[in-house]
N, C-alpha and C positions, 0 to 999 in steps of 0.2 A: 235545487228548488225552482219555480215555476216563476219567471219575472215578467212575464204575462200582465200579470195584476197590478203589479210595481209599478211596469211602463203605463200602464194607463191610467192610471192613480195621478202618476209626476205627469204626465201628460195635462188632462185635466187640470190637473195644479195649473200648469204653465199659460193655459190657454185663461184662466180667471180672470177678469181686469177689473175686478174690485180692488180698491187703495190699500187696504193689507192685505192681498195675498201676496206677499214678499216675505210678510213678516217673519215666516219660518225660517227666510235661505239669511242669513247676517251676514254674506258673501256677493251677495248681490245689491248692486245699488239701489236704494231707494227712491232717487228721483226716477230712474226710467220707467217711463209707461207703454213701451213696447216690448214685449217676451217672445225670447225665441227658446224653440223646444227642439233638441235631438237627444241622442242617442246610442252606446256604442256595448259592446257585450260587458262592458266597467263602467261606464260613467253615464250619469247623464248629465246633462248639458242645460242651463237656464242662462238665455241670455252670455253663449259662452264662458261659463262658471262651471265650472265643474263637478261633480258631486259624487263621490264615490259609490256604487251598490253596494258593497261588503259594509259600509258604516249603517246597514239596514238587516237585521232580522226578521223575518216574517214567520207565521203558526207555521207548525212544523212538529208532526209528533213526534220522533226522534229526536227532537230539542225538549218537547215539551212548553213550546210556546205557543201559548195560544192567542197570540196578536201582533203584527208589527212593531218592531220598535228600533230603537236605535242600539246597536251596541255598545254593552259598555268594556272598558278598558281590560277587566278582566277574563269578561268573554273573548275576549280577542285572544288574550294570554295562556290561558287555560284551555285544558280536553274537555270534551262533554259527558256529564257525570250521566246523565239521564238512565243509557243504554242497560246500565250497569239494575239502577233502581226498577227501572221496566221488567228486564231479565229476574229480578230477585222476588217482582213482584209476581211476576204470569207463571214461574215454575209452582209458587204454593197456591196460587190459585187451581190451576190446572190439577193439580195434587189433590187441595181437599173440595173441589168437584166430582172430581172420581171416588175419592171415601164418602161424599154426599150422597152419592149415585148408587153406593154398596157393588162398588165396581171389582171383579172376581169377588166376588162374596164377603168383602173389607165393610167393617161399618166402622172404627174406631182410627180415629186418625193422630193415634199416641206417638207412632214414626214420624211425625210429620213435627214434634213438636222442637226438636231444634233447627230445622230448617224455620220456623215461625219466628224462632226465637235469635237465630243470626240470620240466615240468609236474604230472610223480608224484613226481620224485624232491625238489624243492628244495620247490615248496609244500605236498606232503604234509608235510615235515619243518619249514615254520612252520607248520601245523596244529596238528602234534603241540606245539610248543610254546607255542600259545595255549590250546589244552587242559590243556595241563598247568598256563599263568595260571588258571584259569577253576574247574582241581579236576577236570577231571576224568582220573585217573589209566587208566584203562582203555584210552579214547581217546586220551591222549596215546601212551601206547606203542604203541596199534597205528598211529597215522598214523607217531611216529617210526621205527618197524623198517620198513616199508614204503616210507617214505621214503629209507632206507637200501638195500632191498633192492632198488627199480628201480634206483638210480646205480649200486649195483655191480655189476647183473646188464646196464647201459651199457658198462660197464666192459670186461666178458668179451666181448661182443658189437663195442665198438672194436677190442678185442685191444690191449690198451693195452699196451707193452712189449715186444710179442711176444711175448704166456700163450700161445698156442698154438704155435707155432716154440720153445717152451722144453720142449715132451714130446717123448717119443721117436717116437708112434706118434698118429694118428688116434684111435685106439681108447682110447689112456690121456687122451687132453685129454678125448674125451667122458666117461669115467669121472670126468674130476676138477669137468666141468660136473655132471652127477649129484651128486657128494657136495656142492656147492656148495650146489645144492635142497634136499638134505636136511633140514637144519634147520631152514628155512624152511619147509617142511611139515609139522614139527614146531612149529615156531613156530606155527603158525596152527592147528593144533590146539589146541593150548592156549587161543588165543585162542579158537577156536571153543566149547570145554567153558564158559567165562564168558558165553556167552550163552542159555544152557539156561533160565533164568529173566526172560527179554528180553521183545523179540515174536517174533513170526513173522518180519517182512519182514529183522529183525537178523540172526538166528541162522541163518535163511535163505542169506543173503548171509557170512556165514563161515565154513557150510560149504561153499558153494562155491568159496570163495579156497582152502581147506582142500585142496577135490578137487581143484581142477585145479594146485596145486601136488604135491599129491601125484603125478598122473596125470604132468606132469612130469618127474618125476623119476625115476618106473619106465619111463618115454619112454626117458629120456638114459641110463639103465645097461644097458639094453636091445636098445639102439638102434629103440626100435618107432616105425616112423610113423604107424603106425594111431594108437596109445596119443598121440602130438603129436597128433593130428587131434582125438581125443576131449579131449585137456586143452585143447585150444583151444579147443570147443564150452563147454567147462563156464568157460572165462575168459570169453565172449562172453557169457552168461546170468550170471556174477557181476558183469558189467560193466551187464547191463541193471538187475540187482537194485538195484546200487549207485545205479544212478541213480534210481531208484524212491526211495529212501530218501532220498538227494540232495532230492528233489522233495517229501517228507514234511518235512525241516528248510528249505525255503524257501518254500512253500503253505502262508499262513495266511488269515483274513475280509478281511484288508486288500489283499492283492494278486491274489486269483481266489479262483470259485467253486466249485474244487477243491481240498478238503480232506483228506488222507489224515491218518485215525486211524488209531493202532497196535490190534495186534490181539495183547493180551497173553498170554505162557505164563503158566503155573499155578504157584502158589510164590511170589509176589512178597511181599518182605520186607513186614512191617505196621511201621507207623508206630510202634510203642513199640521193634521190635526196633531201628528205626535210630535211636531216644534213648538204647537203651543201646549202641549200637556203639562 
């Protein structure tokens, strides 16, 4: 990761001489009113006080964090679940943007429907609940609702029950797929607004989840094929993203010599804001 940012964050910290900027370090004396700032590829240094980098997280989308923070204990303990829900996520993506697409002449995306139903749907959803072991809340809700959302959007697509033989009309079952979307493009708006202060390759990749649910969903009220055509395009490019990121949380020195650094947005919390959080 990029400590660029870090150092000059603790930096600035250090250089502050307002009466509580101490308040963050409980390691540092509070009567002194002069600070000193270094630096080393581990520590930095306040007033010769030490302070570990590694007790610091930043966005990172191979973590799936989308803000500095401190880590917690289990993070430290624990593998990183992320790669796993990334991967589970961008293979059905990529998958039902090409059935979107009517790609080799496929329009029914009935193959697809246990991969929806484990691959995205059951391990995205122990993702999200190793995340949510681990702290991290952001990531746990988004693997869990997505986890959620392939099984039931399985569901619709089995015709579990006969959903579709229980409307009166073609035209009212696709209205009720529509309103199904809905929230779920809502949902991911919201998610997408939480990564405004991330990187690039994160917020990247959620607003594309974002679009092509969206694009979905004005598809199915619509009945546009074009508009399926184009939310499939933008699922296959959220499915490539995803794997991009995928490949940032499993590419470190130890397994290849490809390394993908995040490439941070502007705004990232400083180190005293998340002491006093």
């Amino acid at each position: 990761m990029n400590n660029n940012s870090f150092n000059d964050d603790l930096e600035k910290q250090a250089n502050d001489d307002s009466a509580g900027s101490n308040e963050g370090f409980p390691r540092v004396d509070h009567q002194l009113t002069h600070k000193s700032f270094r630096h080393d590829d581990d520590h930095i240094y306040i007033n010769d006080v030490p302070i570990n980098k590694a007790e610091f997280t930043q966005a990172f989308g191979g973590t799936f964090e989308v803000s500095r923070r401190e880590k917690t204990r289990e993070l430290r303990e624990y593998g990183n679940p992320v790669p796993a829900g990334l991967g589970a996520f961008s293979a059905s993506a990529i998958s039902l943007g090409l059935v979107q697409m009517h790609a080799k002449h496929v329009h029914q995306a009935n193959t697809l429907l246990g991969a929806f139903l484990t691959t995205s749907g059951l391990v995205e959803i122990i993702v999200g609940i190793l995340c949510f072991v681990i702290g991290n809340t952001w990531a746990s809700c988004t693997f869990l609702m997505f986890g959620g959302f392939w099984s039931s959007y399985a569901f619709v697509l089995m015709d579990v029950g006969g959903i579709a033989a229980s409307y009166s009309s073609a035209a009212e079952y696709g209205q009720s797929v529509a309103i199904f979307f809905l929230p779920w493009a809502m949902f991911s708006f919201f998610l997408w607004i939480c990564t405004w202060k991330s990187t690039v390759a994160l917020s990247l990749l959620m607003f594309l989840i974002w679009f092509f649910v969206l694009l979905f969903t004005i598809a199915q009220f619509i009945s546009s094929v074009n508009l399926f055509k184009a939310g499939g395009f933008f699922a296959i490019f959220a499915g490539c993203v995803g794997f991009y990121n995928m490949l940032a949380g499993l590419a470190d020195k130890t397994n290849t010599y490809f390394i993908i650094k995040p490439v941070l947005l502007p705004n990232q919390p400083t180190v005293e804001e998340l002491k006093d959080a």
